[in-house]
C-alpha positions, 0 to 999 in steps of 0.5 A: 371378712364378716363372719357369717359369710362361712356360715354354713347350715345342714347345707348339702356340699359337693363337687359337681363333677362328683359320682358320690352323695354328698354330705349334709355339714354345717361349719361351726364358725367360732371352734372354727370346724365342720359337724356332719349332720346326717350319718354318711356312708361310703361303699366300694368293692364290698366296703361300707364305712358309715361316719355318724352324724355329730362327727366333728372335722376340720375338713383338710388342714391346708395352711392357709397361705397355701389357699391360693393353691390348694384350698380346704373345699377343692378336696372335696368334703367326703374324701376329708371327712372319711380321712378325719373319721378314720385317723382320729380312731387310728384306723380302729372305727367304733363297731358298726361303722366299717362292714365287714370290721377290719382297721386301716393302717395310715397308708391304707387311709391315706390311699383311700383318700386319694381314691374318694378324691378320684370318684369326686373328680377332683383334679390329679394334681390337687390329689396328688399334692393332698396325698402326698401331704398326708403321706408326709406330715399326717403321722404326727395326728393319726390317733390324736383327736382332731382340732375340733 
């Protein structure tokens, strides 16, 4: 496939049957990743996590032999994008990003994966399988910096 059909600029990506904003990313075609564009914020039950513009994730890291599954943007890209944001700092945001300051465990992350996925109207199935995935093998890079 010619490159620039992954080419995606400052472009605003979201479910359509999402009750969320959507993020504003651009996919960096050669490192292969997505860069959040505008600060994006996510609030619920009192909850406010702010991921800064500038922050770099690889959106969900589906094998892609099993895209003909589940592929990487029929998780949504908030649910990802807070999920990346939280395990790459091991739970443990910057100051400033989660109001009021408190850490999440990976279970915690992980459910709050699943629940973004939820108000995006993604599929239960595809949520389930997501959830279960990170649950298993999502120790190994949780506190590590991602791929990109």
């Amino acid at each position: 496939m010619h490159e620039g059909a992954y080419h995606l600029d400052r472009a605003t990506v979201a479910l359509p049957a999402s009750g969320l904003p959507a993020p504003v990313v651009s996919y960096l075609t050669r490192a292969r990743c997505w860069r959040l564009e505008r600060p994006y914020t996510y609030a619920e039950d009192g909850l406010r996590i702010t991921v800064p513009a500038g922050f770099h994730f690889d959106l969900a890291s589906v094998p892609r032999p099993f895209w003909w599954l589940i592929a990487p943007f029929e998780l949504s890209v908030a649910a990802p994008l807070l999920h990346d944001f939280l395990y790459r700092y091991a739970g443990r945001p910057p100051a400033g990003s989660v109001e009021p300051p408190r850490s999440f465990s990976r279970e915690e992350a992980d459910r709050l994966f699943r629940r973004v996925m939820e108000r995006e109207g993604v599929p239960g199935w595809r949520r389930a399988a997501a959830f279960w995935a990170v649950r298993a093998f999502g120790g190994r890079v949780f506190g590590r910096a991602g791929p990109c």
